[in-house]
C-alpha positions in Angstrom: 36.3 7.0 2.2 36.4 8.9 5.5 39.3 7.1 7.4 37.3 6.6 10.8 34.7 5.6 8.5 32.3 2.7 9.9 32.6 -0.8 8.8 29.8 -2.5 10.7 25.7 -1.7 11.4 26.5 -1.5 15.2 29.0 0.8 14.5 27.6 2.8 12.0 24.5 3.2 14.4 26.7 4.5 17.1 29.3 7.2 14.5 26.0 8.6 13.1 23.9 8.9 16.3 25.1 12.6 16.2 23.0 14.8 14.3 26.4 17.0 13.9 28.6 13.8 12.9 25.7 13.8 10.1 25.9 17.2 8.7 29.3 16.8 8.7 29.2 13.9 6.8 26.8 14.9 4.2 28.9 19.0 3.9 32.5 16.7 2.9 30.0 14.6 0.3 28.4 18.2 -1.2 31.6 20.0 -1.2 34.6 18.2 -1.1 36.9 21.0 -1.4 35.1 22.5 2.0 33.7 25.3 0.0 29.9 25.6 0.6 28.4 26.9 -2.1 24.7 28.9 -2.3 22.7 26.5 -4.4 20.3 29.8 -5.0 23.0 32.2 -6.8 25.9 29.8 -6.2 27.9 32.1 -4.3 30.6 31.2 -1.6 29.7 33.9 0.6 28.2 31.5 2.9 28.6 31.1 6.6 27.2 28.4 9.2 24.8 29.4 11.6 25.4 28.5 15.2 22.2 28.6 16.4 20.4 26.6 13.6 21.8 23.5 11.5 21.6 26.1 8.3 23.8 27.9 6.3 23.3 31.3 5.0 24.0 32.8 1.9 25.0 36.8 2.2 24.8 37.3 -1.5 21.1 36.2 -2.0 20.0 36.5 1.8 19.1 32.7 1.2 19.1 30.1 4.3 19.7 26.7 3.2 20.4 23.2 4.5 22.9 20.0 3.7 19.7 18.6 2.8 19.4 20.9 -0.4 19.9 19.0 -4.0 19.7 15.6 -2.4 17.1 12.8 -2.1 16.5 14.6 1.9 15.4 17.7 0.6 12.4 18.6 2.3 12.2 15.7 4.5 11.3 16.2 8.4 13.8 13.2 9.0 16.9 13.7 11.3 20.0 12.3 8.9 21.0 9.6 11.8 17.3 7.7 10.7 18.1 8.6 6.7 22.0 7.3 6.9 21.1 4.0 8.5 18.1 2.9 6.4 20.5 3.4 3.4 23.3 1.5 4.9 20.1 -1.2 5.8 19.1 -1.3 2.3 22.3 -1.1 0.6 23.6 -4.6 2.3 20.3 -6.6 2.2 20.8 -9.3 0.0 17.2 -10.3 -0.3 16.0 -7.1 0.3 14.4 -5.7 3.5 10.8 -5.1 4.2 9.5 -1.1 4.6 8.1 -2.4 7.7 11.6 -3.6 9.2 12.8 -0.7 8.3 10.3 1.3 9.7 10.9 -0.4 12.9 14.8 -0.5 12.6 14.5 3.7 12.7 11.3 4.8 14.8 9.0 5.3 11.9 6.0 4.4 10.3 5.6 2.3 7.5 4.2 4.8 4.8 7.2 6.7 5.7 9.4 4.1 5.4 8.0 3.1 2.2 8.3 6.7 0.7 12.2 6.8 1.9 13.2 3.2 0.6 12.0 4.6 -3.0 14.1 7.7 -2.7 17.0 6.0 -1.5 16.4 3.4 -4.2 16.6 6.8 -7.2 19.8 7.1 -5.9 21.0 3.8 -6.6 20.2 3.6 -9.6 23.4 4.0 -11.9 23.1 7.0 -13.8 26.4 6.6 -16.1 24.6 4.9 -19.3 27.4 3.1 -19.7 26.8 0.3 -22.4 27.9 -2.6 -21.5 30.7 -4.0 -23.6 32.7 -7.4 -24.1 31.6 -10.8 -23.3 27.6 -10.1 -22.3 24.8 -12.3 -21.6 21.1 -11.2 -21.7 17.7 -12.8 -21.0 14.2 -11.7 -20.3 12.0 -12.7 -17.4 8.4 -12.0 -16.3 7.4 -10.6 -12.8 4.1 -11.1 -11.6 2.1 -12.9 -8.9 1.2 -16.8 -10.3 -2.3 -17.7 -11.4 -2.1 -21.3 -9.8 -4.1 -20.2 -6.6 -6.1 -17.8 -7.8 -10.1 -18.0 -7.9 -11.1 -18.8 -11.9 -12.9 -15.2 -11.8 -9.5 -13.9 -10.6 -6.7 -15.4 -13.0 -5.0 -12.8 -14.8 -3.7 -14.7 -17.8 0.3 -14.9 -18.6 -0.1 -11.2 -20.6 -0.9 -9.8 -17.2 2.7 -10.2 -16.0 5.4 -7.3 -16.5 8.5 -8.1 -18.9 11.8 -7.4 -17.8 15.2 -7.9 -19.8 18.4 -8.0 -18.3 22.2 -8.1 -19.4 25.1 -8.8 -17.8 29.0 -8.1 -18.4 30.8 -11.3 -17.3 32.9 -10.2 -14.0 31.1 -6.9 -14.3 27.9 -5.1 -13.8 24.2 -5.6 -14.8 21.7 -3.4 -16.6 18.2 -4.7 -15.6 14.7 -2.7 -16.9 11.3 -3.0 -17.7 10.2 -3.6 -21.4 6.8 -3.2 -22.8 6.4 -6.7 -24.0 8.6 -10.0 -24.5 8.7 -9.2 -28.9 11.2 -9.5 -31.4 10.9 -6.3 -31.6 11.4 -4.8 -27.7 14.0 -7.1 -26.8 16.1 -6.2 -29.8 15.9 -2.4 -28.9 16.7 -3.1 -25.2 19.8 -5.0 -26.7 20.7 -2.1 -28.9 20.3 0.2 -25.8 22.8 -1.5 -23.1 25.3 -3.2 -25.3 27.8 -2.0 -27.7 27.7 -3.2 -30.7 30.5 -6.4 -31.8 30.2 -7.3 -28.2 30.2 -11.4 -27.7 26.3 -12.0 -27.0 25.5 -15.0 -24.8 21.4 -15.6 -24.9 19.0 -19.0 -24.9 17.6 -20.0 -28.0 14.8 -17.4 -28.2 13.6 -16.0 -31.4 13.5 -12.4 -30.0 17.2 -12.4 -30.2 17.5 -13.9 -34.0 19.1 -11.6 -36.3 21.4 -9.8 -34.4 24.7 -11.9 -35.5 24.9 -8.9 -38.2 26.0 -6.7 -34.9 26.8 -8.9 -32.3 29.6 -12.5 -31.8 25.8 -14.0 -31.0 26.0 -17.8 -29.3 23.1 -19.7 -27.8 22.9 -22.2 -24.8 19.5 -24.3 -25.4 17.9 -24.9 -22.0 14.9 -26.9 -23.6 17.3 -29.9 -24.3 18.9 -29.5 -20.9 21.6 -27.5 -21.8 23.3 -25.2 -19.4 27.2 -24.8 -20.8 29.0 -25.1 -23.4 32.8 -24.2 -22.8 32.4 -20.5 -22.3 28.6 -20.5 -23.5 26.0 -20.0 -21.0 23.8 -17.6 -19.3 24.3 -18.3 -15.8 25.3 -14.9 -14.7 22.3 -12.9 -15.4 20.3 -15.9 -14.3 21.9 -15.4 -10.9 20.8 -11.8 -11.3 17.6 -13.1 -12.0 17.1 -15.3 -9.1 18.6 -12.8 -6.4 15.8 -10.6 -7.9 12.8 -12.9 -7.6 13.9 -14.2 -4.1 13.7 -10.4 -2.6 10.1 -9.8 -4.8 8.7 -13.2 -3.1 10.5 -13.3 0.1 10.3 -9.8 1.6 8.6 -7.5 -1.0 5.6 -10.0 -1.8 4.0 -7.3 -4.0 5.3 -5.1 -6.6 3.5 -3.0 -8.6 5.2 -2.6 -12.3 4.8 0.9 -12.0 7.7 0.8 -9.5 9.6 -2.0 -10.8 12.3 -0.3 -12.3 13.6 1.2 -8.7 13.7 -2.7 -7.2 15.3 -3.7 -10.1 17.8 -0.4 -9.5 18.0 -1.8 -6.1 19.3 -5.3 -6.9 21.5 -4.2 -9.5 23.3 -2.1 -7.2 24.0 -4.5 -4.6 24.7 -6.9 -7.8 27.3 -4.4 -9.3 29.3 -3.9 -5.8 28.9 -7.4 -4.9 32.7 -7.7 -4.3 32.7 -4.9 -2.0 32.0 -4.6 2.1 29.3 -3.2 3.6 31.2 0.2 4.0 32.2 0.1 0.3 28.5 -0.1 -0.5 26.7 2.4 1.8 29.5 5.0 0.7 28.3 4.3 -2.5 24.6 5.1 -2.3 26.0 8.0 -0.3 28.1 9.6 -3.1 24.6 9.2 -5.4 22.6 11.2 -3.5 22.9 14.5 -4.9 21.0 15.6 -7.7 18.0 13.1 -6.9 14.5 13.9 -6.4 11.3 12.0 -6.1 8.2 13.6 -4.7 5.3 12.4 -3.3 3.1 12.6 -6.2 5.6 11.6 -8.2 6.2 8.0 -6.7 2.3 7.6 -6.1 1.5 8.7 -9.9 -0.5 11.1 -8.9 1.2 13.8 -10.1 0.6 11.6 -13.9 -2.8 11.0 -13.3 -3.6 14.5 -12.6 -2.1 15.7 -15.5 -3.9 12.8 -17.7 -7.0 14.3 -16.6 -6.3 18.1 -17.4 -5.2 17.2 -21.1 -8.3 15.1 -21.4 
């Protein structure tokens, strides 16, 4: 972390107000050992241009920006607007609306939108890391309630999206969207984040039955009010759980489960780095960025749907 490196909003507003504190910023993130490198033919026979906030490559003849290889490739947006909606984001513990941040930075809300998803790709944690120890695990459902709904409206309990979630006591979450609450999905997401003889916390479920042959498997059984047991219980990835569903009520309202995974990406970052500052968390997202890319038609689908159609 830089040493004059912000530790507040107001300040952070003020250090990155610059567009050249910015690109100077981002260069030190993209090549730490101060060597810009071509991302065409990766040579170092690169030189700033004066003129223009571009490098040139005198090996390829390529111009090129910090922007390159990051989630602000291609985007018209001055870095000052992209650095603070990430620091926004980052430190909202409930979340924060597309619209606020539209209005926080001088945009419009589409745009907004379309930069909150990018920003969310980075956070996402990209080590695959299984988690490993003492775990607990549980599955929720995310989906608007039927109790106000018109009866030619009600969508039925099937119509909500499963999610399964683990935690490593003291340590971080994996959180992601499962095709249904079965024996049979739950167990593979279990087998997919959690190394195997790790201690396995869960309720009384029957999805989870079975897997004492490769798990220390306990159960806490909420239905006869039952919450802990000495170390038995599941009230960590429960917390997870509610931190979640009070930034889907309170500020995003609507989700569509075709862009679940990113808020749940969201939440689990700010989960993971809950012991750390503001500061700690935006530099963070910013050391993520590279390598990233959503488009457009990606983050819309309709980059899916059009290719649906051509192979029908």
């Amino acid at each position: 972390m830089e040493t004059n490196s912000p530790l507040t909003l107001i300040a952070a507003v003020r250090h990155f107000e610059d567009s050249r504190v910015c690109i100077d910023f981002v260069k030190r993130l993209h090549w730490p050992d101060g060597k810009v490198t071509c991302p065409r033919c990766e040579s170092t026979k690169v030189k700033e241009m004066q003129t223009r906030q571009l490098f040139k490559c005198y090996a390829c003849k390529r111009q090129f920006s910090v922007k390159v290889g990051t989630i602000f490739e291609q985007s018209p947006l001055p870095l000052s607007k992209w650095l603070i909606a990430m620091w926004l984001i980052a430190n909202a513990k409930n979340g924060i609306s597309s619209c606020e941040i539209g209005r926080a930075i001088g945009v419009g809300q589409k745009t907004a939108w379309f930069l909150m998803h990018r920003i969310r790709t980075a956070m996402a944690n990209k080590t695959f890391r299984k988690l490993a120890g003492v775990i607990e695990a549980d599955e929720s459902f995310m989906g608007g309630s039927d109790f106000n709904r018109h009866a030619n409206k009600k969508r039925g309990a099937g119509a909500k999206t499963v999610v399964f979630g683990a935690v490593e006591r003291g340590g971080n979450v994996i959180a992601k969207v499962v095709d249904a609450a079965s024996e049979l999905h739950l167990k593979a997401a279990v087998r997919e984040s959690i190394e195997r003889e790790s201690v396995l916390y869960t309720d009384q479920s029957d999805a989870y039955n079975n897997l004492g042959r490769e798990f220390y498997r306990d159960t806490i059984n909420h239905s006869k009010g039952e919450y802990v047991r000495g170390d038995v219980h599941t009230n960590s990835i429960e917390s997870y759980w509610a931190l979640f569903k009070r930034t889907i009520k309170g500020t995003y309202i609507h989700t569509a489960p075709f862009h679940l995974d990113r808020y749940l990406s969201e939440q689990a970052f700010r989960f993971d780095l809950r012991k750390s500052d503001d500061s700690g968390r935006f530099h963070t997202v910013a050391d993520r960025v590279f390598g990233q890319r959503l488009t457009w038609k990606e983050l819309t689908g309709t980059e899916t749907w059009r290719n649906q159609e051509q192979a029908e």
